[in-house]
PDB file of N, H, CA, C and O in Angstrom:
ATOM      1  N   UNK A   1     130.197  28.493  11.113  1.00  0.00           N
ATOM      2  CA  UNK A   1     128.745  28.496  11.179  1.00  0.00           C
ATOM      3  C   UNK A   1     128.280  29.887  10.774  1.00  0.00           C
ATOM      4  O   UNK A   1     128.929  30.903  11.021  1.00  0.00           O
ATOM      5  N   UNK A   2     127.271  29.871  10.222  1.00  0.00           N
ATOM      6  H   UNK A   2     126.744  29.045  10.021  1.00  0.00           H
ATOM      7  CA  UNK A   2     126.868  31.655   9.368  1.00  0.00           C
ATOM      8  C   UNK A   2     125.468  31.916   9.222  1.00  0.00           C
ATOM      9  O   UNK A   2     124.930  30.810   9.184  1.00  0.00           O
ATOM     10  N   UNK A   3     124.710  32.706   9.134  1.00  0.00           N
ATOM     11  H   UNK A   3     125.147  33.605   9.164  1.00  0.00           H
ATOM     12  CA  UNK A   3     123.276  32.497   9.736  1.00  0.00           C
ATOM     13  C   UNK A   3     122.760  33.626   8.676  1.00  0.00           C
ATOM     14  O   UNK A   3     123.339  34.701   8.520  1.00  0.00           O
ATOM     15  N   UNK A   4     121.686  33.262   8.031  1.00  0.00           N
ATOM     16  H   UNK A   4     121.215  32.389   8.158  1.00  0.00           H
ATOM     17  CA  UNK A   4     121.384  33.884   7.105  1.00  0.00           C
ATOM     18  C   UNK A   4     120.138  34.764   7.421  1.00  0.00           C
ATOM     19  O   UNK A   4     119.217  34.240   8.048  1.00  0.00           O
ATOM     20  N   UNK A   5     120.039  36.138   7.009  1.00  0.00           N
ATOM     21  H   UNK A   5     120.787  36.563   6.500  1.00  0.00           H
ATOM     22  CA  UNK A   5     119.293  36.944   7.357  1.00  0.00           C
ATOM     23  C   UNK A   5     119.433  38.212   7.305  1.00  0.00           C
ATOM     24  O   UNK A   5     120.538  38.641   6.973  1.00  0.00           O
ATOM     25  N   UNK A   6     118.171  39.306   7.670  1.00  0.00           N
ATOM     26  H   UNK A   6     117.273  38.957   7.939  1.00  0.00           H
ATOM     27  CA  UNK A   6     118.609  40.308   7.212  1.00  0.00           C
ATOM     28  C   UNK A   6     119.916  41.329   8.279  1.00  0.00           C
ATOM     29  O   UNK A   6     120.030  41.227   9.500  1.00  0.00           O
ATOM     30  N   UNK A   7     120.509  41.986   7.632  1.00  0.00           N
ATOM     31  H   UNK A   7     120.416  42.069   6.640  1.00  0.00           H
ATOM     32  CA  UNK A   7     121.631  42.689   8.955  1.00  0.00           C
ATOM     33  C   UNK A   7     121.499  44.520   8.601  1.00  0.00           C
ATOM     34  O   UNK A   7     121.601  45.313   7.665  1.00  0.00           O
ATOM     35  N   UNK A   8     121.230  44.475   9.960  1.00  0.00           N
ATOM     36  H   UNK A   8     121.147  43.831  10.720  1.00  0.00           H
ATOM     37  CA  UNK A   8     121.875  46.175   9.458  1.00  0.00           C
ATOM     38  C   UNK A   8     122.922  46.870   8.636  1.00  0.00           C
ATOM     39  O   UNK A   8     124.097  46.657   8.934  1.00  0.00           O
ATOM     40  N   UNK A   9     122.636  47.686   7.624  1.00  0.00           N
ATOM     41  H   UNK A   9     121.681  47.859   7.382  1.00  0.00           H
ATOM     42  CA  UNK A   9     124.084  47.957   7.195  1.00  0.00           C
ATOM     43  C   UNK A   9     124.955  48.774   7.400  1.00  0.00           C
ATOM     44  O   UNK A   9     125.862  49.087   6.628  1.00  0.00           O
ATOM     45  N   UNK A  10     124.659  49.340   8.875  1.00  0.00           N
ATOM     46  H   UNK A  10     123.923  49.086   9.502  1.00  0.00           H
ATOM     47  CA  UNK A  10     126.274  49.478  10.036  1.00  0.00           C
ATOM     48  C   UNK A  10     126.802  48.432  10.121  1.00  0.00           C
ATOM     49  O   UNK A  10     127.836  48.098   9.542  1.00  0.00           O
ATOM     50  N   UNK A  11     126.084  47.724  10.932  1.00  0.00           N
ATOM     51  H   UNK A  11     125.244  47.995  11.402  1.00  0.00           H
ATOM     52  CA  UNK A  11     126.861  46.133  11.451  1.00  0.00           C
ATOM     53  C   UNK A  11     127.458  45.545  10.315  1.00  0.00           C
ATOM     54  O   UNK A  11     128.604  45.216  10.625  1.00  0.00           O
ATOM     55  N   UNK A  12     127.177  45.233   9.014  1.00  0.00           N
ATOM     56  H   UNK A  12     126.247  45.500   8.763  1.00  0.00           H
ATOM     57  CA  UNK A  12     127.478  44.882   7.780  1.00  0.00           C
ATOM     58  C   UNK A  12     128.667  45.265   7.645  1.00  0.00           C
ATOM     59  O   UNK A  12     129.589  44.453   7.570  1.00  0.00           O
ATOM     60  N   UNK A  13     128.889  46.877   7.578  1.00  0.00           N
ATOM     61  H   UNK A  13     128.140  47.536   7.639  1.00  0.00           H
ATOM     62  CA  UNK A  13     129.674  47.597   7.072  1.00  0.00           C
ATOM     63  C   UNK A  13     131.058  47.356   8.040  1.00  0.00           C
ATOM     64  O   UNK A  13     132.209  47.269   7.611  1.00  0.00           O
ATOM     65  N   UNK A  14     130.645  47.277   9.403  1.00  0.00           N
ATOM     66  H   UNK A  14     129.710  47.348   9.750  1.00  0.00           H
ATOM     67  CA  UNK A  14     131.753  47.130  10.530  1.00  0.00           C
ATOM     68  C   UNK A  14     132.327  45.697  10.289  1.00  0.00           C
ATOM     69  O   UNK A  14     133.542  45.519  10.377  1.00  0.00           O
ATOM     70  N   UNK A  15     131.463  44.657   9.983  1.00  0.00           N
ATOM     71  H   UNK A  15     130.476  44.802   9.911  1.00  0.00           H
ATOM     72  CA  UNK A  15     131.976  43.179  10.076  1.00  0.00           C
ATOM     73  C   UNK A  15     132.597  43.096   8.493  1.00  0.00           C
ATOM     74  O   UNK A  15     132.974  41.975   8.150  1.00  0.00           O
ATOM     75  N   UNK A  16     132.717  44.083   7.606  1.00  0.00           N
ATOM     76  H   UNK A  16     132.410  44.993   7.884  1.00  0.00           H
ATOM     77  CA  UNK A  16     133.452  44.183   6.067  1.00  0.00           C
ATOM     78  C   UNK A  16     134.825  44.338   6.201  1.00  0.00           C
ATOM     79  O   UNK A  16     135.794  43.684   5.813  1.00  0.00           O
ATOM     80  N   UNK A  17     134.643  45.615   7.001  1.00  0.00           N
ATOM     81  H   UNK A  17     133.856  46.146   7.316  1.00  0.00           H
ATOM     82  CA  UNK A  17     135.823  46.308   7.322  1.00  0.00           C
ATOM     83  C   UNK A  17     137.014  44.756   8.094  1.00  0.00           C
ATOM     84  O   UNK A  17     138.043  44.250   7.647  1.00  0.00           O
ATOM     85  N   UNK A  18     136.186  44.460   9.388  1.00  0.00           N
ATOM     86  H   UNK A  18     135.350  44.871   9.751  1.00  0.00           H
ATOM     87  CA  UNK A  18     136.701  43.788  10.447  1.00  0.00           C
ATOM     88  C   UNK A  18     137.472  42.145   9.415  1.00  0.00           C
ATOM     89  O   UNK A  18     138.371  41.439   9.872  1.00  0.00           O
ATOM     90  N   UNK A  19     136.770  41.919   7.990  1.00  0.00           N
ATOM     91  H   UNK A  19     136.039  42.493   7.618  1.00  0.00           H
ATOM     92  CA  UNK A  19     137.077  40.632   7.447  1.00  0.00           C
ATOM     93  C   UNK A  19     137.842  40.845   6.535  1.00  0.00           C
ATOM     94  O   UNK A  19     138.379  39.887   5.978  1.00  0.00           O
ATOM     95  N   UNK A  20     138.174  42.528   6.016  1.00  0.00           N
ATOM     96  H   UNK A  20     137.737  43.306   6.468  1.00  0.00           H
ATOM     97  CA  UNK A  20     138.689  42.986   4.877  1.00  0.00           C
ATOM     98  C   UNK A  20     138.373  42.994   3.610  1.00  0.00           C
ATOM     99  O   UNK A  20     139.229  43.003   2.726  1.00  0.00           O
ATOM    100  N   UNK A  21     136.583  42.991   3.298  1.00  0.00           N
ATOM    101  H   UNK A  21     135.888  42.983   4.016  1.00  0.00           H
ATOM    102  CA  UNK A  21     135.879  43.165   2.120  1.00  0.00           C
ATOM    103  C   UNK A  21     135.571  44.696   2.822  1.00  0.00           C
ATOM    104  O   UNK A  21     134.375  44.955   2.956  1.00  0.00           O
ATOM    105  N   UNK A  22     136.253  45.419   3.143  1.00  0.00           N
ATOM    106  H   UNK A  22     137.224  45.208   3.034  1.00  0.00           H
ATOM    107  CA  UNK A  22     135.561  47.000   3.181  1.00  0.00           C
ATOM    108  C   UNK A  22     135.193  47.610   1.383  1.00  0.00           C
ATOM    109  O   UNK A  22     134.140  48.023   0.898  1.00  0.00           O
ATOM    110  N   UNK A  23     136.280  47.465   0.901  1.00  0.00           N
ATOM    111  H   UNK A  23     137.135  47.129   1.295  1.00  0.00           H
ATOM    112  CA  UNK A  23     136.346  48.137  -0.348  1.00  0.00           C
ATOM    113  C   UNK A  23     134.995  47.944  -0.789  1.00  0.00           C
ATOM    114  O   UNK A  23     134.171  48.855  -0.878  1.00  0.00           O
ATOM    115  N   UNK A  24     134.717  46.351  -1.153  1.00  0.00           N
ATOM    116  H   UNK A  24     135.386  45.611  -1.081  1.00  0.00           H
ATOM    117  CA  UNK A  24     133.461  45.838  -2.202  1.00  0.00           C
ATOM    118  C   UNK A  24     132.013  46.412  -1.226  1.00  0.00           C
ATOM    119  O   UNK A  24     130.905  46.728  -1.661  1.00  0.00           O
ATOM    120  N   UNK A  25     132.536  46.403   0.306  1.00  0.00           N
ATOM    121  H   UNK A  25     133.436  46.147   0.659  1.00  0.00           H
ATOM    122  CA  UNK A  25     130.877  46.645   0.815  1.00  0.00           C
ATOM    123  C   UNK A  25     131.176  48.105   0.723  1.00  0.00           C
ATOM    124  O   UNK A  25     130.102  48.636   1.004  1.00  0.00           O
ATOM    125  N   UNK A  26     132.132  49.127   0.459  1.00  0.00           N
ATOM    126  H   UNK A  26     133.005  48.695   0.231  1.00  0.00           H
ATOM    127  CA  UNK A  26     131.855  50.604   0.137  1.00  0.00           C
ATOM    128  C   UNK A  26     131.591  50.925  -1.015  1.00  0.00           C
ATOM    129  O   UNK A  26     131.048  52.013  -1.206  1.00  0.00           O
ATOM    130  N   UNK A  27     131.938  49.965  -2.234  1.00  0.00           N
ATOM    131  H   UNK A  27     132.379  49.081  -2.080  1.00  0.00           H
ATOM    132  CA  UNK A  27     130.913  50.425  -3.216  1.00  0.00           C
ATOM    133  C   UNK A  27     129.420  50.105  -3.202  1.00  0.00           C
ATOM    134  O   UNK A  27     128.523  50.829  -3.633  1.00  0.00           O
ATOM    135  N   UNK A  28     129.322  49.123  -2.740  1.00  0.00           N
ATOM    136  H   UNK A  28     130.051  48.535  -2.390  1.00  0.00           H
ATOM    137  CA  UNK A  28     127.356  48.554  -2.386  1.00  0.00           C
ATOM    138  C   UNK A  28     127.358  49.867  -1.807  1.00  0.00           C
ATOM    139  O   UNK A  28     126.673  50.617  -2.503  1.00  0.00           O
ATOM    140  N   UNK A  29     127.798  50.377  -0.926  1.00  0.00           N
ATOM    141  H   UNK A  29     128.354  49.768  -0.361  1.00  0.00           H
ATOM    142  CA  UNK A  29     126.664  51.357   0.185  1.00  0.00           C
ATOM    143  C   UNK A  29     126.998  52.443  -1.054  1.00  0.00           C
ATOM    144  O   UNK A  29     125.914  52.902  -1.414  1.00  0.00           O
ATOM    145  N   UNK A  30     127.938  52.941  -1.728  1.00  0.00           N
ATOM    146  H   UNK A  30     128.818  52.567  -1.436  1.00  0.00           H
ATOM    147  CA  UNK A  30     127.781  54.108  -2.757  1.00  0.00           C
ATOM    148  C   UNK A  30     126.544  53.590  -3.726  1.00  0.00           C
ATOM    149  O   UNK A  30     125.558  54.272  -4.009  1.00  0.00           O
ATOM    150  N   UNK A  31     126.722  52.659  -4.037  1.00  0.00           N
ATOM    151  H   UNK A  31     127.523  52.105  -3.807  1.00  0.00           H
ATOM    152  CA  UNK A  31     125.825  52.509  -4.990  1.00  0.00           C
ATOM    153  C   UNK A  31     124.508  51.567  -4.658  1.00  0.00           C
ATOM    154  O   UNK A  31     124.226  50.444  -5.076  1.00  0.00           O
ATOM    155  N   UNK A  32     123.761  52.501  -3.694  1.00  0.00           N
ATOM    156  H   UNK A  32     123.990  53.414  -3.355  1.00  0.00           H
ATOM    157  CA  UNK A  32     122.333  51.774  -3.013  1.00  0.00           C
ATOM    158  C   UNK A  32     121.566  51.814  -3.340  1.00  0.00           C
ATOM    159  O   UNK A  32     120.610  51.730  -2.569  1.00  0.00           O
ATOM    160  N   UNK A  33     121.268  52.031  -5.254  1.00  0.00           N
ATOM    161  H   UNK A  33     122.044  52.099  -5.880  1.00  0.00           H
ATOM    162  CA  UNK A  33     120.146  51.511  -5.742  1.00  0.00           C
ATOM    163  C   UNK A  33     120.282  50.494  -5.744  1.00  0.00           C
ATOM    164  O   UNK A  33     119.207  49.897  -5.798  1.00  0.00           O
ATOM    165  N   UNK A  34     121.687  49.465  -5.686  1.00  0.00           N
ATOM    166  H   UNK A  34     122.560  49.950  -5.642  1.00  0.00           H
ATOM    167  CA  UNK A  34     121.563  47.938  -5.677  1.00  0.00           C
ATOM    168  C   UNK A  34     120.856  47.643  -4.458  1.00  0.00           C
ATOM    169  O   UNK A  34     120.039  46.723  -4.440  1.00  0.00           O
ATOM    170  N   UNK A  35     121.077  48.287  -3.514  1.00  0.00           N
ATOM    171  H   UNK A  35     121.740  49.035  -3.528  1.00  0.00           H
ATOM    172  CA  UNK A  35     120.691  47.504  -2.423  1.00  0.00           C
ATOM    173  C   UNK A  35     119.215  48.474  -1.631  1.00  0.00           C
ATOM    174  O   UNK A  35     118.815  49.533  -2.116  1.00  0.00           O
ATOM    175  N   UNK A  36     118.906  48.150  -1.003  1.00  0.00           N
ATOM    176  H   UNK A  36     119.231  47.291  -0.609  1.00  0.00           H
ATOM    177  CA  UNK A  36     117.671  49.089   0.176  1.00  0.00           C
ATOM    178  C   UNK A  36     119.091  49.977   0.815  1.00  0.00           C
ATOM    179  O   UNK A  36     120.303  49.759   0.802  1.00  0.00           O
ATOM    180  N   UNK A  37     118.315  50.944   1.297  1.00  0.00           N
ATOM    181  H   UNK A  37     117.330  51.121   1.307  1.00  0.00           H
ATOM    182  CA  UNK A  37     118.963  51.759   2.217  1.00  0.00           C
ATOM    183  C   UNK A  37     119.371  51.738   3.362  1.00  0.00           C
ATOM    184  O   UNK A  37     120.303  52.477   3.681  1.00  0.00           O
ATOM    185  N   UNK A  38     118.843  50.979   4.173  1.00  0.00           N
ATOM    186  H   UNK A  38     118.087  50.379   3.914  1.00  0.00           H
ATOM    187  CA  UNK A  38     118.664  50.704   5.550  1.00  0.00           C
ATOM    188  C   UNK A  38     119.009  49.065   5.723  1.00  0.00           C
ATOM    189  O   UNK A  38     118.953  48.563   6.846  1.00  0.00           O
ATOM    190  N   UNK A  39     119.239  48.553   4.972  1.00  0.00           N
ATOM    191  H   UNK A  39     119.284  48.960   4.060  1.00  0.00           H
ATOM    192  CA  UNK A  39     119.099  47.063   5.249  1.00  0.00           C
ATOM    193  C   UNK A  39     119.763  46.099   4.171  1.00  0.00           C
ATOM    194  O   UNK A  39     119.984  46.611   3.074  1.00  0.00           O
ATOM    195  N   UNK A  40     120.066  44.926   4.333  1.00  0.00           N
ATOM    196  H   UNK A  40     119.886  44.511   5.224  1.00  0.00           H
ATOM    197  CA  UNK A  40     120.524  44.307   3.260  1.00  0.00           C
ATOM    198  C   UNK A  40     120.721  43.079   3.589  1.00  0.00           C
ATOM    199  O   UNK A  40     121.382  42.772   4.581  1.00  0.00           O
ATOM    200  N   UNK A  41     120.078  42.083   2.664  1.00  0.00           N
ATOM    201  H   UNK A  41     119.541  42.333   1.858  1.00  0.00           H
ATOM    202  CA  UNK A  41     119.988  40.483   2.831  1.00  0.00           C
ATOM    203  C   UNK A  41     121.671  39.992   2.663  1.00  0.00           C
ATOM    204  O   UNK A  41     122.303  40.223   1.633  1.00  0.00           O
ATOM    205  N   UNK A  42     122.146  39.418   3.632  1.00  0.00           N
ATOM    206  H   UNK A  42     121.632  39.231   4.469  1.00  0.00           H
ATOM    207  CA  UNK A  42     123.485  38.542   3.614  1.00  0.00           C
ATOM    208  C   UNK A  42     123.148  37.993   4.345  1.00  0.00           C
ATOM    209  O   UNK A  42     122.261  38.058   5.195  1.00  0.00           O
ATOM    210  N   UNK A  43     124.636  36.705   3.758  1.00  0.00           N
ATOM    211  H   UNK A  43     125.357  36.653   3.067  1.00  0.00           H
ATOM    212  CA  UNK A  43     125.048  35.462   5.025  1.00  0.00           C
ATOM    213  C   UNK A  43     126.132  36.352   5.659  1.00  0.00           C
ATOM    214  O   UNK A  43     126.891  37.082   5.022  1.00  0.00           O
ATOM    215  N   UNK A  44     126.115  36.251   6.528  1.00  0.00           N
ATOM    216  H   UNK A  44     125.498  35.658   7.045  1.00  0.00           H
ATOM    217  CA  UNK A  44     127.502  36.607   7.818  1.00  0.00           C
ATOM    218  C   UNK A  44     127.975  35.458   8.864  1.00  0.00           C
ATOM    219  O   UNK A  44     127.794  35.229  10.060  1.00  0.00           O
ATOM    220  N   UNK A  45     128.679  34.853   7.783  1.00  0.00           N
ATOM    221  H   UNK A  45     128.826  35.038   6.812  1.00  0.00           H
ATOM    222  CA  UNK A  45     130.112  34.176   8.240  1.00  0.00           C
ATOM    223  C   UNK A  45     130.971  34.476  10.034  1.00  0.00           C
ATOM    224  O   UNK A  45     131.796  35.359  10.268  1.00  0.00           O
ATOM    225  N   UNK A  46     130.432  33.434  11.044  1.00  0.00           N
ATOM    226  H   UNK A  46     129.762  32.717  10.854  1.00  0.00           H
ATOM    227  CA  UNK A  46     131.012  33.738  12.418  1.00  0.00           C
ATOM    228  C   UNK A  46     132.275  33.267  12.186  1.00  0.00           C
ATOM    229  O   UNK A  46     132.635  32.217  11.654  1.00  0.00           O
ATOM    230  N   UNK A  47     133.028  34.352  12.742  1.00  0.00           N
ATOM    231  H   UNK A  47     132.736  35.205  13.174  1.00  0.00           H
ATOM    232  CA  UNK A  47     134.409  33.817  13.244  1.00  0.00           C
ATOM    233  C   UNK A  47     134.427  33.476  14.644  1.00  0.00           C
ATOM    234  O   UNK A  47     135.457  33.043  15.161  1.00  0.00           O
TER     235      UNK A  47
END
């Protein structure tokens, strides 16, 4: 079940790490003209 919305991108960054997409969400946060600074629209997938 996965709930779509906006997430902080600490929490983002911790639940990347925790699923093993760290790499791909450390280039998003290097490269945050793709994204807002503070924030970022995903689904996050519950385990």
């Amino acid at each position: 079940i996965g709930g779509h919305g906006v997430a902080d991108l600490t929490k983002l960054m911790t639940i990347a790490a925790r699923i093993g997409v760290a790499d791909s969400a450390r280039y998003l946060k290097k490269n945050h003209n793709l994204i807002e600074a503070d924030q970022v629209s995903a689904t996050v997938v519950m385990r």
